[in-house]
LOKOL-863990 format. One line per field, with one value per residue (C-alpha): residue number from 1; residue in three letters; x, y, z. Coordinates in Angstrom, 2 decimals, m for minus. Each point is the difference from the previous one (the first is absolute). Layout:
BEGIN
k	[NUM | ...]
r	[ala | ...]
u	[X | ...]
v	[Y | ...]
w	[Z | ...]
//
This chain:
BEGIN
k	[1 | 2 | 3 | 4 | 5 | 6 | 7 | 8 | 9 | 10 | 11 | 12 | 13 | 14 | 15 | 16 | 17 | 18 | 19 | 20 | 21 | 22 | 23 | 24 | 25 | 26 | 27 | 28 | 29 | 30 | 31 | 32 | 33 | 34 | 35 | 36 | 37 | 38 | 39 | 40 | 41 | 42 | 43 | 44 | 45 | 46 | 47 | 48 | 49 | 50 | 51 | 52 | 53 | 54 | 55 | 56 | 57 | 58 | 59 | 60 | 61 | 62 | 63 | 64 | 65 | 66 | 67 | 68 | 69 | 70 | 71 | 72 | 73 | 74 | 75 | 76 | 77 | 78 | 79 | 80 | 81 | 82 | 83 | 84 | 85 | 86 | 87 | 88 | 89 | 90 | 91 | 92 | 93 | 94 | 95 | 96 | 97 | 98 | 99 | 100 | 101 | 102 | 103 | 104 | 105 | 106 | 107 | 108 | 109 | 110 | 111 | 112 | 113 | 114 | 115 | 116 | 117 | 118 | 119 | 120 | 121 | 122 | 123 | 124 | 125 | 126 | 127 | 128 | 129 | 130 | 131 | 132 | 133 | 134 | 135 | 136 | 137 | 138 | 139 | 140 | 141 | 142 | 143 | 144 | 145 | 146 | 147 | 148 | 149 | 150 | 151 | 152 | 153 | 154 | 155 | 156 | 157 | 158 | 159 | 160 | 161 | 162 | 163 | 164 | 165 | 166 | 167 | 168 | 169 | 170 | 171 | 172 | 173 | 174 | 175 | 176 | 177 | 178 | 179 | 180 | 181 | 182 | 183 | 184 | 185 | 186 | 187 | 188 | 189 | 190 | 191 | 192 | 193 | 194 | 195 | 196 | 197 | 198 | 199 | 200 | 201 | 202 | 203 | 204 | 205 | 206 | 207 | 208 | 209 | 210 | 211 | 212 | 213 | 214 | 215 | 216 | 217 | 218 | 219 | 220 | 221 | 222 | 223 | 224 | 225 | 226 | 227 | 228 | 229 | 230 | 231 | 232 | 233 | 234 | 235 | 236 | 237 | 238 | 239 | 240 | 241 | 242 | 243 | 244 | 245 | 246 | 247]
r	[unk | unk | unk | unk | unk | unk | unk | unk | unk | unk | unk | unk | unk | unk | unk | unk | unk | unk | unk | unk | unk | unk | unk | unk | unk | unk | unk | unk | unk | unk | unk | unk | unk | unk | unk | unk | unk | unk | unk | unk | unk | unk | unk | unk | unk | unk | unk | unk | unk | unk | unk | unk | unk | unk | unk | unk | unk | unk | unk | unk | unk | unk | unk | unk | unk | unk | unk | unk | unk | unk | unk | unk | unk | unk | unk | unk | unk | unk | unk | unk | unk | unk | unk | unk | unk | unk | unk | unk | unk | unk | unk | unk | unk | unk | unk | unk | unk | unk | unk | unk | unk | unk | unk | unk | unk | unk | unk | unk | unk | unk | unk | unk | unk | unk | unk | unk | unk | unk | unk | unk | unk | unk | unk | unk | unk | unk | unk | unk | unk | unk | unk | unk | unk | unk | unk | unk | unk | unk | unk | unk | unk | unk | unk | unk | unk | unk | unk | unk | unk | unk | unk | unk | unk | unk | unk | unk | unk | unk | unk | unk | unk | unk | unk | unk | unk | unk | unk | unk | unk | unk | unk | unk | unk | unk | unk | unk | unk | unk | unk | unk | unk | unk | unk | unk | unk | unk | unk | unk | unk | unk | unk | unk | unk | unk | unk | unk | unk | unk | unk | unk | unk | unk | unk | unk | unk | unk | unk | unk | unk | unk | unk | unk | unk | unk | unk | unk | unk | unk | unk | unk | unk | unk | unk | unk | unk | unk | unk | unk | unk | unk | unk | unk | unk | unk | unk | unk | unk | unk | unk | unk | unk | unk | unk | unk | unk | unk | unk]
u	[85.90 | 0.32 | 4.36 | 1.65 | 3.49 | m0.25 | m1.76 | 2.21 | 3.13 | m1.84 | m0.67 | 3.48 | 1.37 | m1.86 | 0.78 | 3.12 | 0.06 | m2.47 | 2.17 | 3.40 | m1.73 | m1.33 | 3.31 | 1.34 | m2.74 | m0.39 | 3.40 | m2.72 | m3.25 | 0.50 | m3.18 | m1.75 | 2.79 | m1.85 | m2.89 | 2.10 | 1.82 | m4.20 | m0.22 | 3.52 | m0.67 | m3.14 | 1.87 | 2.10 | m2.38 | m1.99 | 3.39 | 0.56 | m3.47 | 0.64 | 0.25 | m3.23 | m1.36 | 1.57 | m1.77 | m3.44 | 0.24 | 0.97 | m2.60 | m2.72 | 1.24 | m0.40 | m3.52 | m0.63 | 1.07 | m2.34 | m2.72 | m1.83 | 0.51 | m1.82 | m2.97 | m0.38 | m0.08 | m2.59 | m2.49 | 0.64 | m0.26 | m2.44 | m3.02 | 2.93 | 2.42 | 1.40 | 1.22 | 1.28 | 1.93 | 2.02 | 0.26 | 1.46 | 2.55 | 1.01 | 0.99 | 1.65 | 1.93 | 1.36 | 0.70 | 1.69 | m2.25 | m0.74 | m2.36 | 1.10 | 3.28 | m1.24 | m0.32 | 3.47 | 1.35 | m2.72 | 0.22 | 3.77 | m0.70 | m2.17 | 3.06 | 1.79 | m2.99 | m0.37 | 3.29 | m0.07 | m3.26 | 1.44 | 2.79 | m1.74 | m3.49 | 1.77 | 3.84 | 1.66 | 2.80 | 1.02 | m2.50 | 2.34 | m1.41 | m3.80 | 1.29 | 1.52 | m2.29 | m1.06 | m0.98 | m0.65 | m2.16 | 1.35 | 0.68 | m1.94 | m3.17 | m3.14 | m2.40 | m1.97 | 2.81 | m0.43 | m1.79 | 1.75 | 1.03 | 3.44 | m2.02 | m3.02 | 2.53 | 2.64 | m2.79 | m1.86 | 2.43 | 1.10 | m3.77 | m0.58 | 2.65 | m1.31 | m3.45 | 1.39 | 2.59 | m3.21 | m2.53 | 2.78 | 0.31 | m3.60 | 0.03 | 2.67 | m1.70 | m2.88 | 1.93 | 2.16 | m3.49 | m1.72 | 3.64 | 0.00 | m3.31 | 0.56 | 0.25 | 2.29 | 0.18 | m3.91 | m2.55 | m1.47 | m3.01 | m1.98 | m0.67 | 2.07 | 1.49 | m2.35 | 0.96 | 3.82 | m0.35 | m1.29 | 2.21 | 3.75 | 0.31 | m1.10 | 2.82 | 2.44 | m1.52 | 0.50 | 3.18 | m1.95 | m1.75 | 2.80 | 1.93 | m2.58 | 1.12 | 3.45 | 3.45 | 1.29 | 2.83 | m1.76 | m2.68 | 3.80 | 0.51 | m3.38 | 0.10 | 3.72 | m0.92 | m3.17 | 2.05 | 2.11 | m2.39 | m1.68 | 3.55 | 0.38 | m3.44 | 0.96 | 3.25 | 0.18 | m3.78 | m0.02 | m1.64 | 2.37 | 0.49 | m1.26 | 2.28 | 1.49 | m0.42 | m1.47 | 2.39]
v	[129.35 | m2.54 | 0.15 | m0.89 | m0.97 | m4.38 | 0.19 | 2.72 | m1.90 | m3.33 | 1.56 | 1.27 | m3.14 | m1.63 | 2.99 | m0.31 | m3.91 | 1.02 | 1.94 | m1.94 | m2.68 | 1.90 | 1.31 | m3.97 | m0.53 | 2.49 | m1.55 | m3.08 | 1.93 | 3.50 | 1.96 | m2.58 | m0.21 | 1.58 | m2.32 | m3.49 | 1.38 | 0.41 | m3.56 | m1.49 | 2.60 | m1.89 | m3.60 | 0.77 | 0.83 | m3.35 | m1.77 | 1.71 | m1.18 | m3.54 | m1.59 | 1.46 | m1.67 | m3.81 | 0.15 | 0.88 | m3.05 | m2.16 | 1.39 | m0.67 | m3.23 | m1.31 | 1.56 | m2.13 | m3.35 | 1.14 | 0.53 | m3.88 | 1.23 | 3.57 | m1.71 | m2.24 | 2.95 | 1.75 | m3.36 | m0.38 | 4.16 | 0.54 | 1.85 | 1.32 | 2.95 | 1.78 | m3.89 | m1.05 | 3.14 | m0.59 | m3.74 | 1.25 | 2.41 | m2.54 | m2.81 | 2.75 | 0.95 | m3.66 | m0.47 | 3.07 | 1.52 | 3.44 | 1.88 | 2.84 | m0.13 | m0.22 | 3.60 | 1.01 | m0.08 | 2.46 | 2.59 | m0.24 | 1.66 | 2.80 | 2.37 | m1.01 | 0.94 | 3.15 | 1.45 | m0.89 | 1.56 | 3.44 | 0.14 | 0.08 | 2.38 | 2.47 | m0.14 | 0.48 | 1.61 | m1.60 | 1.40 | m1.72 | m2.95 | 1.13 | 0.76 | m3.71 | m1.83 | m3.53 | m0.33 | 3.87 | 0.10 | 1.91 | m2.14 | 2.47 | 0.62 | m1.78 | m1.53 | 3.07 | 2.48 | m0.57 | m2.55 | 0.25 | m3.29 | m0.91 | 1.04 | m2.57 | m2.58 | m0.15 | 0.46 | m2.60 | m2.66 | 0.58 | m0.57 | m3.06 | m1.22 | 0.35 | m0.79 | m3.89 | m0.37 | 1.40 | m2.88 | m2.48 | 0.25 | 0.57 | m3.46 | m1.32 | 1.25 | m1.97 | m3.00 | 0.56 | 0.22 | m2.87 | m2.07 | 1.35 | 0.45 | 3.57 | 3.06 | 2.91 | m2.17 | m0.42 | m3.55 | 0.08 | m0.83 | 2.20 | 3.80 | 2.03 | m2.74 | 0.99 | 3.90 | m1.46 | m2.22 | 3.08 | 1.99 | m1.33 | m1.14 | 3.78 | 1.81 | m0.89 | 2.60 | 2.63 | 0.36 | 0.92 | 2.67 | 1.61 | m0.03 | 2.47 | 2.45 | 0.01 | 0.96 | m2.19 | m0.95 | m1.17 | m2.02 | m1.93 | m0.45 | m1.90 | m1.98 | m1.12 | m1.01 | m1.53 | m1.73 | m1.29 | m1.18 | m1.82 | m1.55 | m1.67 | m0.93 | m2.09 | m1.58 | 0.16 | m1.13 | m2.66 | m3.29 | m2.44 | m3.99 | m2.25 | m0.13 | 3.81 | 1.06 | 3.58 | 1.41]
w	[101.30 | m2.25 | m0.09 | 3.13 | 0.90 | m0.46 | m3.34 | m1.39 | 0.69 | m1.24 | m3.40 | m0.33 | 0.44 | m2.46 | m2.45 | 0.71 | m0.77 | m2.71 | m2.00 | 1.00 | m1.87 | m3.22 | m0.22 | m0.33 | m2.23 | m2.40 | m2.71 | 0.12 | 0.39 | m1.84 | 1.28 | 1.83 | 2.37 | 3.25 | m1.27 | 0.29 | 3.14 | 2.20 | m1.37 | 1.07 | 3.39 | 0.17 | m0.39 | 2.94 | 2.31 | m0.68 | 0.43 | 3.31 | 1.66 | m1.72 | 3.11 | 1.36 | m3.22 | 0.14 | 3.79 | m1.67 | m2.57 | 3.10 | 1.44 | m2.61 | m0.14 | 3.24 | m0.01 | m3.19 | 1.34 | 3.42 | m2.12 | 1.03 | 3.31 | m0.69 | m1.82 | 3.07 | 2.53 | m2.32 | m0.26 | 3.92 | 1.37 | m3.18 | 2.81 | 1.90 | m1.66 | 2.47 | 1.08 | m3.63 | m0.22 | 3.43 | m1.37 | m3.12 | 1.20 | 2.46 | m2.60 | m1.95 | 3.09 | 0.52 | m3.61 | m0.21 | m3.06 | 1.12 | m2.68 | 0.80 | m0.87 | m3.44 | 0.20 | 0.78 | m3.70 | m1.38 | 3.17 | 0.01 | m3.62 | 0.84 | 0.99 | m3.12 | m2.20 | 2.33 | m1.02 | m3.45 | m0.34 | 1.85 | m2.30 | m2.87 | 0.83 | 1.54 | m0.39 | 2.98 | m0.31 | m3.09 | m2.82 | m3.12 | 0.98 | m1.16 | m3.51 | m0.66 | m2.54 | m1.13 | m3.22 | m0.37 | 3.28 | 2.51 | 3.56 | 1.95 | m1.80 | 0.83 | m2.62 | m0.25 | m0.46 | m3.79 | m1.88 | m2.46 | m2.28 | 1.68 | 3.26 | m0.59 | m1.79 | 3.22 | 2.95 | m2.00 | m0.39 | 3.97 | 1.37 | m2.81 | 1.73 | 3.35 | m0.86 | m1.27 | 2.97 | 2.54 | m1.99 | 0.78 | 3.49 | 1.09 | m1.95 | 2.07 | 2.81 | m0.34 | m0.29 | 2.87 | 1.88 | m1.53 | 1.43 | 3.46 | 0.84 | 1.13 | m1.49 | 1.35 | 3.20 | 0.31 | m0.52 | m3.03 | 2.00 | 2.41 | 0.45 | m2.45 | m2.00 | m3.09 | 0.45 | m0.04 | m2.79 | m1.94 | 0.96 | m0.01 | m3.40 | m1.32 | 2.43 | m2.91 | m2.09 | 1.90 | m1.48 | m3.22 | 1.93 | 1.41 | m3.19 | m1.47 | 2.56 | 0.75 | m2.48 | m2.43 | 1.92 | 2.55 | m2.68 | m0.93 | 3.42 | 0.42 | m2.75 | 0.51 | 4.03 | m1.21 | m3.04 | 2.32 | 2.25 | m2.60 | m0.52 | 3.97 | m0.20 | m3.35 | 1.56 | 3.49 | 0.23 | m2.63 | 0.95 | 2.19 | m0.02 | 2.23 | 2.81 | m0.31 | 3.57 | m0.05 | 2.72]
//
């Protein structure tokens, strides 16, 4: 059974921080108001794993300035895998650079995503909320509930949106491997690498693909966390002097 007690009271939480919100709102917002309050809901959830993402740039950065000492490990263990990978992890370990922790911020999201996707397919327990519209589009319909021109022209504008901000940082991604040597933790070099290589910069999109399936309000959600995400990546992972330590 898909409702059980955790979710339930998750989603009427956020409905009830949902709707606290549009309430403020709406003397600024008029109809949109439930619209603006997923994206400042949205906002405060990527402020509240903030921290979890200033330890991911720190992180990325001390695998960029160890990336001599990857490319030397990969010219000396080049015959041997199973021997660079234990070589890698271990300089990662002393340095502090875990890859996985690079994860955290986008799992820590999943629940978030969860509920706002409940509340708007299927309700619970506080219906009104389906009704509320952007831009004539009703929060809770999906992209084939009507393709009708508001439909096309709101759903459309959402996964543009997505599609750019997805293009941008599979690009970034690239980069970030080309700088480290790695990619998702990995040598660019050996058994795999070229499956990786192929396959990390295209995960971005799948935000594209799961916008074509799931409610409006949860589209906005997307784009605002990817939007956002797009954001840190532009300040918080700008190029540094010389000299900046990356602790």
């Amino acid at each position: 059974m898909l409702a059980f007690a955790p979710l339930h009271a998750a989603t009427s939480a956020a409905a009830t921080v949902v709707t606290w919100l549009a309430d403020t709102l709406a003397p600024l917002t008029g109809g949109a108001a439930t619209a603006a309050a997923i994206v400042l809901f949205t906002v405060g959830v990527r402020l509240l794993i903030s921290p979890l993402t200033l330890a991911q740039v720190r992180g990325e950065r001390r695998r960029a300035a160890l990336a001599p000492e990857v490319r030397d490990l990969q010219r000396r263990h080049a015959d041997d895998p199973g021997r660079l990978q234990s070589e890698l992890f271990a300089l990662y370990r002393r340095a502090g650079a875990s890859p996985v922790a690079g994860c955290l911020p986008a799992l820590l999201q999943a629940p978030f995503f969860l509920v706002m996707y409940r509340l708007f397919a299927t309700g619970d327990g506080h219906p009104h909320l389906l009704d509320e519209k952007l831009a004539g589009v009703p929060l809770g319909w999906h992209l084939g509930d009507g393709l009708t021109g508001p439909v096309v022209a709101v759903f459309g504008v959402l996964l543009a949106a997505l599609l750019v901000l997805a293009w941008w940082s599979a690009r970034r991604a690239r980069r970030a491997a080309a700088a480290t040597g790695t990619i998702a933790g990995a040598p660019t070099e050996g058994p795999g690498a070229a499956v990786l290589g192929w396959l990390v910069p295209l995960l971005p999109f799948t935000t594209v693909l799961v916008g074509l399936v799931v409610p409006l309000a949860a589209v906005l959600y997307l784009v605002t966390t990817t939007a956002w995400t797009a954001l840190e990546q532009a300040v918080l992972r700008r190029p540094q002097p010389e000299g900046i330590d990356a602790r």
